[in-house]
C-alpha positions, 0 to 999 in steps of 0.5 A, a space after each residue: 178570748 184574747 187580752 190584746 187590745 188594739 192600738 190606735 195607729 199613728 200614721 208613718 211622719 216622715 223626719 223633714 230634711 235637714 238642711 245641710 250646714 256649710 261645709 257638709 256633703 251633700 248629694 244632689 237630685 236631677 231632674 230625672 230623680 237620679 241621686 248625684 253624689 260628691 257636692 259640698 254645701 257652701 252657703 245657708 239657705 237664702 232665697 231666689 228671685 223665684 221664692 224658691 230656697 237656694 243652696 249654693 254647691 260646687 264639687 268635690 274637686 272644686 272644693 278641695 281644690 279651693 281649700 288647698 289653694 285658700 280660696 273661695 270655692 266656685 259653685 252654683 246654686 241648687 234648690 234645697 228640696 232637691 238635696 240631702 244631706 250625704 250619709 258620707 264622712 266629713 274629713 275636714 271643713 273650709 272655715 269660711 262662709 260662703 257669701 
């Protein structure tokens, strides 16, 4: 006889995605569910005439390009289901938000 005693088995939870802060890379889904990679988010979450929640994002040369030129960056705003944030490192942040 074996002294196992079986567990109950808690079902896999999923962590929910974090939302990126401003000044985090971010990657962003298509509509093919391919990943694009080398975004930046530029704002907090705010919520489109839609409901749906937004992020606005530019691109990684947009964004440098910005920094360098101490300017708002110019970007578009992407729904926040469809991003995550990008498992790359952060050189450096913009210090101003977006908005």
């Amino acid at each position: 006889m074996s002294d196992y005693v079986g567990r109950a088995r808690l079902p896999l939870r999923r962590r929910p995605a974090r939302i990126p802060d401003p000044g985090e890379m971010v990657d962003l889904r298509m509509e093919d569910a391919s990943w694009r990679h080398g975004f930046w988010a530029l704002s907090e979450p705010s919520t489109a005439e839609t409901g749906e929640v937004v992020i606005w994002v530019c691109t990684e040369d947009e964004y440098r390009e910005a920094h360098r030129e101490e300017r708002r960056a110019v970007g578009m705003s992407w729904p926040a289901k469809r991003m995550r944030v990008s498992p790359s490192p952060q050189p450096w942040r913009l210090t101003y938000r977006y908005g």
